[in-house]
C-alpha positions, -999 to 999 in steps of 0.1 A, spaced: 70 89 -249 74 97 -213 98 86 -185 78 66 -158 101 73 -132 92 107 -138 53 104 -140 38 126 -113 1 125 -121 -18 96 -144 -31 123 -166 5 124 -184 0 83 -202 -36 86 -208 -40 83 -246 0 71 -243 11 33 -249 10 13 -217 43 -6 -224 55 -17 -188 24 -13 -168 -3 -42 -166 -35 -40 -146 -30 -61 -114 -42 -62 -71 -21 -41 -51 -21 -51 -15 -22 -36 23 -24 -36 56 -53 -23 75 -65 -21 111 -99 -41 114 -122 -18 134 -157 -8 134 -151 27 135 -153 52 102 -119 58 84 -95 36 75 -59 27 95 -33 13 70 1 5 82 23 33 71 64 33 65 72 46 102 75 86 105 59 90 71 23 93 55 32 71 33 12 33 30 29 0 23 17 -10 -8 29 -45 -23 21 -67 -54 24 -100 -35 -1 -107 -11 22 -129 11 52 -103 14 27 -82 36 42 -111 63 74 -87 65 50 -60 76 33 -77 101 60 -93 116 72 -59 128 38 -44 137 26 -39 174 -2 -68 176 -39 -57 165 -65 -69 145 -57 -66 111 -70 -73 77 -59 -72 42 -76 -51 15 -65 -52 -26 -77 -31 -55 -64 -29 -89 -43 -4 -102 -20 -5 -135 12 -16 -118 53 -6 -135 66 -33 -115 101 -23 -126 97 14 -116 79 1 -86 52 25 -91 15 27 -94 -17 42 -100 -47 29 -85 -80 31 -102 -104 28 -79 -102 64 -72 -104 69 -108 -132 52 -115 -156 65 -86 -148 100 -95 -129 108 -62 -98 121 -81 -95 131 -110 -72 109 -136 -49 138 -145 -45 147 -107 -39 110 -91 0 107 -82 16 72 -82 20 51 -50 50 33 -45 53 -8 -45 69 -21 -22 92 -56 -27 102 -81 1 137 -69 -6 129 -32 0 109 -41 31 136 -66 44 165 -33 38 144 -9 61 139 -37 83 176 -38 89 182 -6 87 156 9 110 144 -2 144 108 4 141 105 7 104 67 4 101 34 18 120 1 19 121 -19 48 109 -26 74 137 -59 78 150 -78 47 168 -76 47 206 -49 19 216 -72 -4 240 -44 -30 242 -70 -59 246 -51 -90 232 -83 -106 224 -91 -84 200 -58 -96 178 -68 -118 148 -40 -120 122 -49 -112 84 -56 -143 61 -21 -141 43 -38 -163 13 -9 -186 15 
């Protein structure tokens, strides 16, 4: 058996039994641009993106974003909800990493966004990288689903 909140690389439960992890849509936060690369909002002063379960807690994010177009983009990854942990397979499956090297991402809830919310002026940011133009009418608010 393994520990999952000790997993570092998805290589360590292949051939193992799944127990605790389902597949299911992860969620985030992008910046809608027509320029190559992708923008995701990050946990502010790290690398690291905000990746949820629930397509409407995103709402947290956004409310303490600066204002740009944004967009929401899913994929499928075999989700430890309680670990809050998990491994997305999209990677996987196109052969950009390799299953033994791909490290867990973390899950974010509404309660662990709400805590660094409160406990952090400006807890989230947008990836580095696209030239701020600061033309309001280029806003248009991602389509929460809900």
């Amino acid at each position: 058996m393994y520990e999952v909140d000790k997993l570092q690389h998805l290589g360590e439960i292949i051939g193992k039994d799944l127990a605790g992890f389902r597949l299911a849509p992860v969620f985030w936060l992008e910046l809608e641009h027509g320029c190559m690369g992708n923008f995701p909002a990050l946990i502010a002063g790290s690398r690291e993106i905000i990746f949820t379960s629930d397509r409407s807690t995103l709402r947290v994010v956004w409310g303490e974003l600066p204002r740009k177009s944004a967009k929401i983009r899913s994929q499928f990854a075999l989700v430890h909800q309680q670990s809050g942990i998990a491994f997305p397979l999209y990677a996987v499956l196109t052969g950009e990493v390799e299953a033994e090297e791909m490290t867990p991402i973390h899950i974010r809830s509404k309660e662990d966004l709400e805590r660094m919310i409160s406990h952090t002026k400006e807890p989230f940011a947008w990836a580095p990288g696209l030239i701020d133009f600061e033309d309001k009418s280029m806003t248009r608010d991602p389509d929460f689903g809900c």
